[in-house]
C-alpha positions as CSV (number, residue, x, y, z in Angstrom):
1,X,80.7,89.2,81.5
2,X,82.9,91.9,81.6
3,X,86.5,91.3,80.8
4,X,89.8,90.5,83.3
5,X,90.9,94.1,82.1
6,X,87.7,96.1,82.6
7,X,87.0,95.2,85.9
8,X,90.4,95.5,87.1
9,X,90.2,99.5,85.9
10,X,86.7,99.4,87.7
11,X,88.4,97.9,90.9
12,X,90.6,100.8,90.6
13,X,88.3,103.1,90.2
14,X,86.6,102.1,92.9
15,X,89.7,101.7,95.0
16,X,90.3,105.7,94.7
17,X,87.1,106.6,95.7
18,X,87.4,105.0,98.5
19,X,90.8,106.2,99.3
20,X,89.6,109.7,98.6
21,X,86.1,108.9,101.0
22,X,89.2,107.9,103.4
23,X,90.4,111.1,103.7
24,X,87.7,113.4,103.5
25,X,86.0,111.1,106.8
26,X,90.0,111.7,108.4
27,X,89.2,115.4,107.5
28,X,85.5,115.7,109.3
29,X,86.5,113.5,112.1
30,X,89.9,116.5,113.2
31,X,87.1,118.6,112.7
32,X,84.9,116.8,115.1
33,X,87.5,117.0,117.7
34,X,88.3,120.6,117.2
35,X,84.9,120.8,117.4
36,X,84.5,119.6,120.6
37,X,87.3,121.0,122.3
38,X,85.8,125.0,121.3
39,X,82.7,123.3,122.5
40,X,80.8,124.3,120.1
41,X,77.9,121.7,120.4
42,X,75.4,123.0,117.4
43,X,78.5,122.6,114.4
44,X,79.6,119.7,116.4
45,X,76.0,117.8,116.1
46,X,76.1,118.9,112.2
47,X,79.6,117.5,111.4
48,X,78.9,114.5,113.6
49,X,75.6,113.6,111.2
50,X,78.1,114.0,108.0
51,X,80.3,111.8,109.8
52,X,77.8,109.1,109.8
53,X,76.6,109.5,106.5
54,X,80.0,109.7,105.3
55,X,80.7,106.3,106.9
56,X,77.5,104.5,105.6
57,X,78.9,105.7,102.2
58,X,82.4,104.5,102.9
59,X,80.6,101.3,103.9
60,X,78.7,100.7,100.8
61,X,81.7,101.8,98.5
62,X,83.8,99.3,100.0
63,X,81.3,96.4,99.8
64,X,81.0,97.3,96.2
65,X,85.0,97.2,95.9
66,X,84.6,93.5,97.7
67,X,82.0,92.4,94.8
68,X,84.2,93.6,92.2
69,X,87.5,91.7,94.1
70,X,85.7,88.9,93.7
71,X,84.5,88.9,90.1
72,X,88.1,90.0,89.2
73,X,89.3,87.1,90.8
74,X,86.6,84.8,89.1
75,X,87.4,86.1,85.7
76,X,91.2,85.8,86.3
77,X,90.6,82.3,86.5
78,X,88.0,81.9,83.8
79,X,90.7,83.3,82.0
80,X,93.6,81.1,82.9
81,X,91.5,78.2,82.8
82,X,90.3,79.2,79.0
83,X,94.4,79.6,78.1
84,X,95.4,76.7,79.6
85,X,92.9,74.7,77.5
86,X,94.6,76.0,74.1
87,X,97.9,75.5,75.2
88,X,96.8,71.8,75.8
């Protein structure tokens, strides 16, 4: 098992990757909308399949980041359990 430490630096690792997958979908989506107000239906369909790729990403990334919350929380206590013991 990986340490308290390590997977806290994978969290936030993780955790701006998704902030930058944020604003790169914020990005294609005021492109989107310009887009569609030149009506310009052919780059419109293209940035509107990126979209939803981009979000399936955004998806999985943040599903990851959940799994990793929850094995930094397990190994927080694992820890605090373990010094707690030898302070007994």
């Amino acid at each position: 098992m990986k340490s308290f430490e390590e997977l806290v630096n994978e969290q936030m690792l993780i955790m701006d990757k998704l902030l930058s997958m944020q604003t790169e979908l914020d990005r294609y989506r005021e492109l989107e909308e310009e887009l569609r107000n030149r009506k310009k239906e052919q780059d419109l369909l293209s940035v509107q399949d990126d979209i939803t790729e981009m979000k399936k990403e955004l998806n999985s990334i943040q599903n990851l980041f959940m799994q990793l919350t929850e094995r930094v929380i397990e190994s927080y206590q694992t820890k605090s359990a373990t010094e707690k013991i030898m302070h007994d």
